[in-house]
N, C-alpha and C positions, 0 to 999 in steps of 0.2 A: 407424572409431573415431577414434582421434587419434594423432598422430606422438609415441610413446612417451618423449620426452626429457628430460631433469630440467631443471624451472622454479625460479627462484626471485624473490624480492619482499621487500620491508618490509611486514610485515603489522598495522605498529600503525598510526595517525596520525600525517603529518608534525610537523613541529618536536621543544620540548623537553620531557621527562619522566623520569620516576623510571627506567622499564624501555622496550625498545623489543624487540620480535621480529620477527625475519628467518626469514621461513621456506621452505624447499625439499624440493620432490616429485619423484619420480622413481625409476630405476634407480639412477641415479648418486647421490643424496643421500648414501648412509651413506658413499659412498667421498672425495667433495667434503667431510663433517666432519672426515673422517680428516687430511686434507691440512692442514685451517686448526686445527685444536682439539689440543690438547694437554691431557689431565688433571690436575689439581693435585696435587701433592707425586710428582713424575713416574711414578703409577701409568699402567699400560698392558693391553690385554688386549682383548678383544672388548667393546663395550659392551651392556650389557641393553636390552630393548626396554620402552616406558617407564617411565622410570629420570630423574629427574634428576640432571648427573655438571656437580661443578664445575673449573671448568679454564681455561686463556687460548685466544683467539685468537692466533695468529703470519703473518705475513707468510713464506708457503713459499719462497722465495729467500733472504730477509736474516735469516729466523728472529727476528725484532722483533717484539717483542709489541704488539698490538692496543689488547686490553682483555681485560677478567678476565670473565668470562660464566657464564651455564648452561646446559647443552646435554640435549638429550634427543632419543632417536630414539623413532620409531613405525613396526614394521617392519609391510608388509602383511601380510594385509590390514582390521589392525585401526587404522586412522590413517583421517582426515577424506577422504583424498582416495582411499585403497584402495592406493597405492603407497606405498613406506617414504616419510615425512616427515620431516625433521629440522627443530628449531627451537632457534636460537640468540635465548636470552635476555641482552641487552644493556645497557650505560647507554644512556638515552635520550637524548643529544646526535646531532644531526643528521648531523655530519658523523662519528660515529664507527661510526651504521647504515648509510651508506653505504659509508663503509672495508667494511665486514665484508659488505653485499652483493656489491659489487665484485671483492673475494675469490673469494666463491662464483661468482662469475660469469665472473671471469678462472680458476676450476679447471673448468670445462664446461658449468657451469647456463647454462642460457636467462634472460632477463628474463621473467616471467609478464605474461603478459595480463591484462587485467580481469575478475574472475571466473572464471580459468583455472582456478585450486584447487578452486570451489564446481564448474563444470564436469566436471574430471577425477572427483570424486566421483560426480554424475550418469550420466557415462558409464561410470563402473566398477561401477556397479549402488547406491553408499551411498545413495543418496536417489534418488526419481525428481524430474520436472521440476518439478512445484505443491510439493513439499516445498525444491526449490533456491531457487525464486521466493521463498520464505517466509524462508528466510534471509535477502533483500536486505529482504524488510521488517520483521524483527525488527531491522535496523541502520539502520534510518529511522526506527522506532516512535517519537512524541513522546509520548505515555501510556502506563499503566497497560496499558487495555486494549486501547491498539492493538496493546503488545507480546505478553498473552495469546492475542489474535489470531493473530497470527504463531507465537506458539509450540504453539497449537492446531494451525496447519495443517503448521508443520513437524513437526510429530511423528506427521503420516499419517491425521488425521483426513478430511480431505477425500478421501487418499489412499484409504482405507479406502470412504467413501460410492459415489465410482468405480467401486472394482472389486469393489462388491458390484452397481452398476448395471450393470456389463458381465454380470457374470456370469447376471443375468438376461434381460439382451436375447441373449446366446449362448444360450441357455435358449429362446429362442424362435427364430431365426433355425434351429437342432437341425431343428425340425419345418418348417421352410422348405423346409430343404436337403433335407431327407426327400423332402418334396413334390416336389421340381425334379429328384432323383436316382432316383424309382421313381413316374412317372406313374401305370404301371398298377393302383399297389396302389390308390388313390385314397385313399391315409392324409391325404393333404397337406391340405385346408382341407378337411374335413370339419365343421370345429366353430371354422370363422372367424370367427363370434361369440367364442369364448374365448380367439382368438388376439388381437383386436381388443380384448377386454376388457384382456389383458393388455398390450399396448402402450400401452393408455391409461392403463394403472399407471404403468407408468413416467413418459411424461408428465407424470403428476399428479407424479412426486416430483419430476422436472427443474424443473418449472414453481414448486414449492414453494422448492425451495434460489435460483433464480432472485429469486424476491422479496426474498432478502435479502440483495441484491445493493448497491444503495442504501443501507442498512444499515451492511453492511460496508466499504464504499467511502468511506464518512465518516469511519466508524473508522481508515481504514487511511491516506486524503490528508486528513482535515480537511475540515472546511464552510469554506465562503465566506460569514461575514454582510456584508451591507451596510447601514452604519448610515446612512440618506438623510434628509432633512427639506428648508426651507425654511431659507434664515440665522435664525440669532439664537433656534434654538428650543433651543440647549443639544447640539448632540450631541456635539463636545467634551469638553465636561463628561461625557456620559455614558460616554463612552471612558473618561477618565482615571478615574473612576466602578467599571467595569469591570475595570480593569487594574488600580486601587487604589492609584495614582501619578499624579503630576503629567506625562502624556507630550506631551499637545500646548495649546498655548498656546490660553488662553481669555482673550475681552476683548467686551465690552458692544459691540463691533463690528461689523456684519453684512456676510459675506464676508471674515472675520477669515483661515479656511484657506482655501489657495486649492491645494493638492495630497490626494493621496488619502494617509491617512497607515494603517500595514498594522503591526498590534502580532497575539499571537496569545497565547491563552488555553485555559485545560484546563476543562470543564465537566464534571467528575468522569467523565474517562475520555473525552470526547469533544473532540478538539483541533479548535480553533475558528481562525480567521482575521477579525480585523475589519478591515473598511475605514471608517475616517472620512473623508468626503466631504464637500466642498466645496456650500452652501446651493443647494439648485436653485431659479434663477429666471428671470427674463428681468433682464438687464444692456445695458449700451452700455460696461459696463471690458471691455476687451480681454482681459486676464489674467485677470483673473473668471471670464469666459464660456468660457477656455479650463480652466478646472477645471471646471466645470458642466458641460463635454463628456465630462472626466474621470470627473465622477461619475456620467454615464448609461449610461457603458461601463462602468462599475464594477456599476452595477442590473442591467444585461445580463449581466454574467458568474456574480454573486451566487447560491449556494444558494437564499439567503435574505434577504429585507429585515428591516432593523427600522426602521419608519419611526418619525420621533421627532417628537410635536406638542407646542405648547405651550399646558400647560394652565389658564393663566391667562390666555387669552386665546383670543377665540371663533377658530374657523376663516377662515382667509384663499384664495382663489381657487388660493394655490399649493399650501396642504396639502390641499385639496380637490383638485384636478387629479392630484395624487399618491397621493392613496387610490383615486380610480379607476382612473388607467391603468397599475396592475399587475396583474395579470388571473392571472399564471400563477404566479409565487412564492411560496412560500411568506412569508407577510407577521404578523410582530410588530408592534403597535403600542403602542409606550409615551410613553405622555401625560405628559410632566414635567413639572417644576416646583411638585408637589401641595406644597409647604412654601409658596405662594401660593393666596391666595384666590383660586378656581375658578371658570372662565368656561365653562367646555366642561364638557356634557354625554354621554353617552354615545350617547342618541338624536343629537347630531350627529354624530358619529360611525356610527353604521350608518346614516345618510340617504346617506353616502358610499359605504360599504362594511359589509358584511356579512361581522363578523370578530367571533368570542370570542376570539381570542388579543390580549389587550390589557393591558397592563400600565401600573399608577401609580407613576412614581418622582419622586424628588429626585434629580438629579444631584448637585446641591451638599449637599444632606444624608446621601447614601444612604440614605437609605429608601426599600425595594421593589426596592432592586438584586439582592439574593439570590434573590429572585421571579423579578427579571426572567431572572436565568441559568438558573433551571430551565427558565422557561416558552421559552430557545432551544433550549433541550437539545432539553424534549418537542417543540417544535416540528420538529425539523433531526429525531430518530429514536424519537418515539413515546414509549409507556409502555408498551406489548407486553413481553411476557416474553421473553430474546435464546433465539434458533434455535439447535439444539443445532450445525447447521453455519450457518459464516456465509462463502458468499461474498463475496470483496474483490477478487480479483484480474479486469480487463477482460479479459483472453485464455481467462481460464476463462468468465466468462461469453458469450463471443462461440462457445464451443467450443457450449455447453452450449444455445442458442439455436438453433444447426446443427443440433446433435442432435435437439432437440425437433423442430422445421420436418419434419427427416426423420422425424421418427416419425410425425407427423401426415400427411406422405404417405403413409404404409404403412397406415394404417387405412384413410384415401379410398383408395388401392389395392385395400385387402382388401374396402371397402364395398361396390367398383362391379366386385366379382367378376373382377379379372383375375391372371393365371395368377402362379405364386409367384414366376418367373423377377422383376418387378416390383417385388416385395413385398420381395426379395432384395439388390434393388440398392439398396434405400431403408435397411433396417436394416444394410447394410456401410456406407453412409454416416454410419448412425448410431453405429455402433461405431467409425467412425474418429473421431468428433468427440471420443469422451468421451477417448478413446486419448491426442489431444493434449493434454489436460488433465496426464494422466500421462509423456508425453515417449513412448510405448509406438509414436506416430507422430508422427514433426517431421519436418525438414529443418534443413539447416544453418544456414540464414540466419534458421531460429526461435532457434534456438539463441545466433546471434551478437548477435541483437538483445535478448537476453534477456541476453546476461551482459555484456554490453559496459556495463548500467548499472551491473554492481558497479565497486566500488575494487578497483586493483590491492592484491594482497597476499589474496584473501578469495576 
């Protein structure tokens, strides 16, 4: 398990604010409040578990007071982390949450780890591992629904999909072990057809929640668009367009940016990353040519293009060379400048490239801007109805991948008729993948690598 000691931490954000909380787990918590807390109007007695009790902090030597606070305990094992909690509600000044850690910490608390808290709970049984993980991304969440997200999965949904999965593959593996433990009855694949139907059940569901993987993964880090063109076709403008603010400097000059400039946007519920990129061309400016390198490493990393042509003017060898050789991204095309009389056709336009995703705007007038944000949205995640589960998290889906790989062994096993002992070793494999998902099987250095992203204090 873990060295049973009482931690403590600042568990709000550094600097200054209204309130600040210090909080401590452990054995020792209620006895370390005892030491530094004092109740108001010198009432005394046992304190209620939670309760909140106004009262000062004291320096236990010099008996000088602190600060004036609120104190509440949470004894186990009804508290976040399963051991008694105590949290000290404070003035938010910096150096006065540190005073009153320090305190805690000069009466026997530990300094907590990063994630120690959200851990100790894990390991005392309050949440399993996909429902901890979900904690660190409801405090990352930049939308609406990325936070739903996270609150869907913390609250055992996914948990729940698992260990209905498990429960069906133990449900088969039953009749394995039958097989492998009484040869002689010949119960064991009698009807390997239906064991084989059945494990392709499962399959099919892994495979299903799997596809919404992608989905979710957008939801939960954000897409990358790359807004690319040729100089002087306005994309600039269409950034500052997008954002609905003056953010990067525009001027009648081509090769005006010469850095990748990175603003980020909510595309109702979908958090978005733009990069505005430097005009791709061929140069002999030195500096120039070193953002133009910039902006092709920017294409490469990219979700998504939006390439930006202009449409008062026919096509040039450069936004031709750039409709073509994107091949694999997914690719927006917004033809601006339509507040000018129109040179470009849409036939030239699919002579290059073969794309319905196209959009007419004004940068400088905004018209068709609102278009254009749906048509990134649908572009980056569909118009599909959302999955009642949605995977986000990369270690579940790496788990869940495993699994699958292994179940699809087990059929080819059971296909080409060999003995269950086989067939056995495939679905324990199988049941250990989905297992990690849940924490039900890890190792320590899953664990460390897993909480060491949260903030100390959480």
């Amino acid at each position: 398990m873990y060295e049973e000691d009482t931690i403590a931490a600042i568990a709000t954000p550094p600097g200054e604010g209204g309130i600040a909380i210090i909080r401590i787990s452990g054995a020792g918590a209620e006895n370390i409040a005892t030491k530094i807390f004092a109740r108001a109007q010198g009432k005394n007695g046992k304190l209620t578990s939670h309760r909140l009790y106004h009262g000062e902090i004291h320096e236990p030597k010099s008996n000088g007071m602190v600060d004036e606070v609120l104190l509440t305990i949470m004894r186990k094992p009804r508290s976040y982390t399963g051991e008694d909690v105590v949290e000290i509600h404070c003035h938010g000044g910096a150096f006065i949450t540190r005073k009153i850690l320090g305190l805690a910490l000069s009466q026997g608390a530990r300094q907590a780890d990063p994630g120690e808290f959200t851990k100790r709970a894990f390991l005392n049984g309050k949440m399993d591992l996909s429902q901890a993980e979900a904690v660190l991304d409801l405090i990352r969440a930049r939308t609406d629904k990325a936070t739903e997200l996270a609150l869907t999965q913390a609250g055992g949904e996914l948990s729940k999909w698992v260990h209905a999965l498990r429960e069906e593959l133990i449900d088969i593996m039953v009749q394995v072990e039958a097989a492998i433990d009484f040869p002689e009855e010949e119960i064991e694949l009698l009807k390997r057809q239906d064991v084989i139907r059945n494990i392709g059940d499962l399959r099919g569901e892994i495979a299903g929640i799997l596809n919404t993987y992608e989905w979710g993964r957008l939801f939960r880090e954000g897409a990358r668009v790359c807004i690319c063109g040729r100089p002087n076709v306005g994309k600039s403008s269409l950034l500052n367009a997008l954002l609905g603010q003056e953010r990067v400097i525009v001027t009648s000059v081509p090769g005006t940016t010469r850095d990748v400039i990175e603003e980020a946007i909510n595309l109702d519920g979908l958090p978005v990353v733009l990069w505005d990129t430097a005009g791709l061309r061929e140069t002999d400016d030195h500096v120039e040519q070193m953002g133009v390198n910039l902006s092709r490493q920017h294409v490469e990393k990219a979700d998504a293009l939006v390439v930006v042509i202009d449409g008062s003017t026919r096509l040039t060898q450069d936004d031709e060379a750039l409709l073509r050789n994107v091949e694999i991204k997914k690719v927006l095309i917004a033809v601006n400048k339509n507040d000018l009389p129109q040179a470009l056709s849409l036939d030239d336009i699919s002579r290059c490239r073969d794309s319905n995703a196209i959009a007419s705007v004004s940068a400088k007038s905004g018209a068709g801007i609102s278009d254009l944000k749906k048509k990134v949205r649908e572009l980056m995640i569909g118009t599909k109805t959302e999955p009642a589960i949605v995977l986000t998290n990369l270690r579940h889906r790496n788990a869940l991948l495993r699994g699958e790989t292994a179940l699809r062994r087990a059929e080819t096993t059971l296909g080409e008729g060999y003995a269950a002992e086989f067939v056995g070793v495939d679905l324990n494999e199988a049941r250990d993948a989905l297992g990690e998902i849940l924490g039900t099987v890890t190792n320590e250095d899953i664990l460390e690598r897993i909480f060491n992203n949260f903030c100390i204090g959480k």
